[in-house]
N, C-alpha and C positions, 0 to 999 in steps of 0.2 A: 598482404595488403588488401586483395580483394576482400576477407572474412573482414577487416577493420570497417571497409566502406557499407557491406551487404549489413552490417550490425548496429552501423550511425544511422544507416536510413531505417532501419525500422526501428531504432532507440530515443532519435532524435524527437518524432511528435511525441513518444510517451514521454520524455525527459522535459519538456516545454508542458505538458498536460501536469505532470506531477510538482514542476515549478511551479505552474500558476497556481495549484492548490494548496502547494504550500506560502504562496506566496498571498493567498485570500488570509489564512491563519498570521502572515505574517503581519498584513495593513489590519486585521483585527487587534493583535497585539498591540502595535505602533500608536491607531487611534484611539485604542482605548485605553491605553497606558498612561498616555494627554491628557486623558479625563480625567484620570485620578488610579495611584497606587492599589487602592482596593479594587476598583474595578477591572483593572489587570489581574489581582491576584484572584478576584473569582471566576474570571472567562478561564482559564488555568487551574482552577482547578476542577470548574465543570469538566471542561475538554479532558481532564487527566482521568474522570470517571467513566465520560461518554466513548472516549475514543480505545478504554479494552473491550468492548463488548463490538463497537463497530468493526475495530482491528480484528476478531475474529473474524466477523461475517463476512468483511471484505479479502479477508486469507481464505475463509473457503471457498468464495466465488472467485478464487483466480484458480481453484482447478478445473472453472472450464475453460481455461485456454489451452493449456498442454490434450486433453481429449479432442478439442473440436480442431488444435493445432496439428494432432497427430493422424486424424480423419485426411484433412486438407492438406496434408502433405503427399499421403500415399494417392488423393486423388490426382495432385500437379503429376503422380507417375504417370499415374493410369492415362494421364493425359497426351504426354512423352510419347509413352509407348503404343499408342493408338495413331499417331500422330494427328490428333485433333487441336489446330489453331484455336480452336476453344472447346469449353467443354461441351459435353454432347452429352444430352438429356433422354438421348435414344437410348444409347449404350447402357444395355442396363448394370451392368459391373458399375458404370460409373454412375448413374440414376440411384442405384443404391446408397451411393457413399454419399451424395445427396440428401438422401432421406434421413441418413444418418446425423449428418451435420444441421438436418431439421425437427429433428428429434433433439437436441441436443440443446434447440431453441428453445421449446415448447415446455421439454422436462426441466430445465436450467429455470422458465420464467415458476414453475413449481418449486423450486429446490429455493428460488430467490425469498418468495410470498413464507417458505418455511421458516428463511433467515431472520425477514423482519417481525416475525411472529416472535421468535427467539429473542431476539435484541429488546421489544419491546416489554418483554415480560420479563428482563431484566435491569431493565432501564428504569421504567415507570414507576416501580415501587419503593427507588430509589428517592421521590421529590417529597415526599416530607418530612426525609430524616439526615435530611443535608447536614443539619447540626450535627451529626449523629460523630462526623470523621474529622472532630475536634478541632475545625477553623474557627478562625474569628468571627463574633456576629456581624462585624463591619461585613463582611466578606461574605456571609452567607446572603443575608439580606440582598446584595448585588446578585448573586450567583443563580438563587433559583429560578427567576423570569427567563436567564438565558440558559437555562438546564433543560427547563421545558421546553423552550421554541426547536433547540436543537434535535433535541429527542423525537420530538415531530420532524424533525427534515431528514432521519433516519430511513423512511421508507423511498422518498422519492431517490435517495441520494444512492439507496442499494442496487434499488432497480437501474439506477444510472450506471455503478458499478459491473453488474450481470454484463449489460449490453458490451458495454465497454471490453469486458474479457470474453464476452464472445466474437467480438467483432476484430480483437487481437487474435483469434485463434484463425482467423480467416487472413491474417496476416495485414491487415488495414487499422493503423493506429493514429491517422490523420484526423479521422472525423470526430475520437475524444478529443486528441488536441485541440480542434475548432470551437467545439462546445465547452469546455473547461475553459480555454479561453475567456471563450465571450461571457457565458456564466459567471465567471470570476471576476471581471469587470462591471458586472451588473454590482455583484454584491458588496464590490469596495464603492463604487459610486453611491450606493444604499447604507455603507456604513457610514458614510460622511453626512446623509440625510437624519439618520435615525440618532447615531449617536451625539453627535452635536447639536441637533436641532433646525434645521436648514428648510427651506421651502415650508415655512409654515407651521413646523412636526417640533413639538417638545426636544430637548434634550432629554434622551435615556440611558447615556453609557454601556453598559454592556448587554442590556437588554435590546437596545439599537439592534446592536451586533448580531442579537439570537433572530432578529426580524432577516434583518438583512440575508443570512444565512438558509432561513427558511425559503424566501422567494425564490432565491436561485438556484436551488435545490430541485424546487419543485417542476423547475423548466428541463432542467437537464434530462430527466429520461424521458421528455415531451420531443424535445428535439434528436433523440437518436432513434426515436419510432419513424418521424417524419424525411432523415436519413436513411433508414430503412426501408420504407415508401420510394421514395425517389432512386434508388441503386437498383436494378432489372434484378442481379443476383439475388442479391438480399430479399427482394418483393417476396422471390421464387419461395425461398424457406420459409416466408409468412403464409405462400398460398401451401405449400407440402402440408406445414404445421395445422391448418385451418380443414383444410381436406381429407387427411387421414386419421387426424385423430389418431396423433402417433404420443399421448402421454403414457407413461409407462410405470409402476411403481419399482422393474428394477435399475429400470432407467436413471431416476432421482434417487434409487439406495446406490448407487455407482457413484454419483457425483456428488451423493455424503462421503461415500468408504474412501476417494479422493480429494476432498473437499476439506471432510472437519478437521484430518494432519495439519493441513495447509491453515487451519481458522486455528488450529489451536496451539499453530508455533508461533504465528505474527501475534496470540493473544499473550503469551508466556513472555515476549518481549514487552508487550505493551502492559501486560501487568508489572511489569518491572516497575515503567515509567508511570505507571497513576500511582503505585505502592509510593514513590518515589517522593511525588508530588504531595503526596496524603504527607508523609515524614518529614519532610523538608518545610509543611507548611504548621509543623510544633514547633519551628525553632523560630521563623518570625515572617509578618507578610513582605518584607524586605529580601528573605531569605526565598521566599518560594517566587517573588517576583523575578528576582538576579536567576534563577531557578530557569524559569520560563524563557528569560532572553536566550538562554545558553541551547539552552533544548529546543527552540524556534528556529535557532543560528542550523545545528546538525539540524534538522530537519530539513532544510533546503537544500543542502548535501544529499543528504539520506535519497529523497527525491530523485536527483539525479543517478545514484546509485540504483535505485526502484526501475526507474528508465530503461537504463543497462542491463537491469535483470530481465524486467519485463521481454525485452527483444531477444533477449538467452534464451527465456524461454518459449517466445515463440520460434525461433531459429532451430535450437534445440530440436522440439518437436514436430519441424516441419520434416528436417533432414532425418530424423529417427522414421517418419513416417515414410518417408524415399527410402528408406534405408540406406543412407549412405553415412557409415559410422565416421569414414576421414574427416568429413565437413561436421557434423557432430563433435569432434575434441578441436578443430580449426576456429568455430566459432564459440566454444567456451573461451579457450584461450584466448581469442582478441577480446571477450568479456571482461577477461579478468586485466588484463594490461589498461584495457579503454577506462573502466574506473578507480586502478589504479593513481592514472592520471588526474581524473577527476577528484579525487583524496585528498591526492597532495596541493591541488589549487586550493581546494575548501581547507584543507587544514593550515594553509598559509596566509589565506585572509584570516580566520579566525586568531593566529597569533599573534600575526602585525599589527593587527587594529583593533587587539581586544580592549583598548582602551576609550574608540571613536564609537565602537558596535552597542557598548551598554544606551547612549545618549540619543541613538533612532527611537529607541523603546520609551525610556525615562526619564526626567530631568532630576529620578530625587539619588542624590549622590551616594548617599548607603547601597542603594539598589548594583549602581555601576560598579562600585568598587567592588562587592562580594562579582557581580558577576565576569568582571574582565578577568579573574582568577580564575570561574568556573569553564571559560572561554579557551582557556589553557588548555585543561584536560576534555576540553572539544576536541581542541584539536588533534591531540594523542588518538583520541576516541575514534578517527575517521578511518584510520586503516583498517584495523579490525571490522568496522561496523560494513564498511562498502565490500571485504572478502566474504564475511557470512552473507551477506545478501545475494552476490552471486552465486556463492556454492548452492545455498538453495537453492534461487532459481536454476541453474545447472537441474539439480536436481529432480526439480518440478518440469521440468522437459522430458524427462526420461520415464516420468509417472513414479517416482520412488519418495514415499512422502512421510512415512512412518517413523525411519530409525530418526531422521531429519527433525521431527518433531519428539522425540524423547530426549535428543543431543539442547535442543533448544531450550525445552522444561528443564531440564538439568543444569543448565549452564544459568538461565533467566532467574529461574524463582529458587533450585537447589543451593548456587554457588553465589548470586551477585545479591539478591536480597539481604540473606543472614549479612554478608559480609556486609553490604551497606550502612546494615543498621550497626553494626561493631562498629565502622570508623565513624559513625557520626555521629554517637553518643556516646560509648565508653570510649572510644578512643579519641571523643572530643575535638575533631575533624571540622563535624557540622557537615555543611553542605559539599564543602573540597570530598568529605567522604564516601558520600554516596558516588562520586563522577568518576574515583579512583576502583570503585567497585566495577563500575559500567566498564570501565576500559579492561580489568582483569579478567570480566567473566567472560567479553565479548569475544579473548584469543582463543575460547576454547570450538566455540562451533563455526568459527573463522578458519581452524586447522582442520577439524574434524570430518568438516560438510567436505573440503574437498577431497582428502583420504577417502569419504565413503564414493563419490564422484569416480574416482579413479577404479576402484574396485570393482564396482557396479559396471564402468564404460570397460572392462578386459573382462568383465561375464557376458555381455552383449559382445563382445568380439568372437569370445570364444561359440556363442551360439550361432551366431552369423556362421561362423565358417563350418559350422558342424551342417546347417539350414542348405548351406553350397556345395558341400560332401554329398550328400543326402539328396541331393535335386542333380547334383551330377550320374550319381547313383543310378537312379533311373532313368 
């Protein structure tokens, strides 16, 4: 019971941080859906473009939480064992692991400035060949104003992310909740200004939206600087960082060699889902709309499932850095139970009500119908989807990032794509087809991730006790 309560408290503000965010993509949908069928289907499928290149950048900057988490674990020892009520800056064992954890600032705000460089150079050259991925003109027309705006909110929203997983590796995931929050309040209050036309401002539809999204983007990594500022600890790593002139280049190649597994298993998923969107959106904008409800729905699931890993894998890393392997497999397993739970709620609203759920979105009745179907095989969809999120994160606590990201390209783009496209064209499925892909391909690194999980935690057992032979030894 204790690992269930130690895993709420620090899953709970990322699970509220990752609601509200998907809950901004959700009031975007919603109001812009009221505006008009088209303008749903091109926020959807900008987003379907924007968010595989983001999904990477943001999968590799969550390798600095398992690093700065596994730092700031063995320092709570060091802390134990000194028995210092707080830390002590004298101590140089422990002044070091400081410096480290400030290092980790400084190289990360480098490793960030790389991401968006990345993202940018492949986003951009994207806006004038929108046509190119054979939607409708209705739809492109809407699409590109909000393709643009978003792509600029790209940078402030990375550097928002950086902070964010570093601030989780320090084990404090309160202060994203707050600003996700409030941020995400900002931006549905601005969707209701921009896209309907309100205090003065034209109606824009989904172009609103790309407004919208930009502003409050742009505050977000303004206010965890100013968090920052304000917390004594934290000051401390801005003044290390500032003083020493601790950038490093093998510093930033470490938090690539762990990083880009981590960017390029969340991109293999998320390729999935724009492929998805691209496909689904030849068959009609009715189909990629009903499309979008469905994938909006798991997504606020997903989120809470993100929560629960999120907190795995600072848990994970903190005990790995104690070195205390018993509470490392104690707090995986309440991982895996806690979103178990969470699964089965989400996949029982989406069954019961797949028929009330299209209607938040839509009023045009095509739209509901194909998706109260597609709502179905949401729901099938959650099990699988919430086991591989854990195992990973499991995974990404222990720093093991590699086979985890071959299992994921194999299962995403080897196994679930080709099949997709079979059941929704020759096998004349349509869109039921692609969702039936989703569900099959996801049991495979659902099973896999935790088998390697298990392997991986009796090779850290076995060295632990060889590490205790060895130190008894002498």
């Amino acid at each position: 019971m204790p690992y269930y309560k130690r895993n709420l408290k620090v899953a709970m503000p990322v699970m509220f941080s990752q609601l509200g965010a998907a809950m901004v993509g959700l009031a975007d949908s919603i109001m812009v859906g009221h505006y008009s069928t088209a303008d749903l289907a091109a926020v959807s499928f900008s987003n379907a473009i924007f968010f595989t290149v983001m999904v990477f950048a943001m999968g590799a900057l969550m390798g600095v939480t398992p690093l700065v988490g596994h730092v700031h674990g063995r320092l709570e020892k060091l802390s134990e064992s000194y028995q210092h009520t707080n830390f002590s800056f004298q101590d140089s064992e422990i002044a070091h692991k400081h410096e480290q954890i400030a290092s980790y600032l400084i190289n990360g705000l480098v490793f960030t400035a790389i991401m968006c460089f990345f993202a940018l150079v492949l986003l951009a050259p994207c806006i004038p060949y929108l046509d190119a991925f054979g939607q409708e003109p209705e739809v492109i027309a809407c699409a590109r104003p909000y393709y643009i705006l978003i792509v600029l909110s790209i940078i402030p929203f990375l550097l928002f992310c950086f902070f964010k997983q570093y601030l989780e590796g320090l084990g404090n995931t309160t202060v994203a909740m707050g600003i996700t929050l409030g941020c995400n309040l900002l931006n549905i209050l601005l969707n209701w200004v921009f896209i309907f036309g309100h205090w003065g401002f034209s109606p824009m539809g989904a172009e609103g939206a790309g407004w919208a999204t930009l502003i409050s983007r742009l505050l977000m990594p303004v206010c965890f600087l100013v968090a920052m500022v304000l917390k004594k600890e934290w000051r401390h790593y801005l003044a290390i960082s500032r003083q020493k002139s601790v950038i490093s280049r093998r510093e930033v190649e470490h938090l690539l060699t762990i990083g880009t597994p981590i960017g390029l298993q969340s991109f293999a998923e998320a390729f999935l889902f724009t492929a998805s969107f691209i496909i689904i959106g030849w068959i009609s904008k009715e189909a990629l709309a009903a499309h979008h409800i469905a994938n909006q729905m798991c997504d606020l699931t997903f989120m809470l499932a993100q929560g629960i890993g999120a907190a795995t894998t600072i848990r994970v890393s903190h005990q790995l850095g104690k070195g205390d392997l018993q509470a490392v497999r104690m707090a995986s397993r309440a991982s895996i139970h806690l979103c178990l739970l969470m699964n089965t709620i989400g996949a029982s609203i989406m069954f019961f009500f797949r028929y009330q759920i299209p209607y938040i979105f839509s009023d045009d009745p095509q739209v509901a119908e194909i998706a109260s179907t597609l709502l179905i095989f949401g729901a099938l969809f959650q099990y699988a989807d919430g086991l591989q999120c854990i195992g990973a994160a499991m995974l990404r606590g222990i720093q093991d990032v590699r086979v985890p990201m071959r299992i994921a390209l194999f299962a995403y783009i080897g196994v679930a794509l080709p099949l997709g496209l079979y059941l929704t064209f020759p096998a004349g499925l349509g869109a039921k087809g692609m969702w039936m892909a989703f569900v099959i391909a996801l049991v495979i690194p659902a099973i896999l991730f935790h088998i390697r999980f298990n392997r991986q935690y009796k090779k850290l057992k076995i060295k632990n006790y060889e590490l205790k032979i060895e130190n008894n030894e002498e």
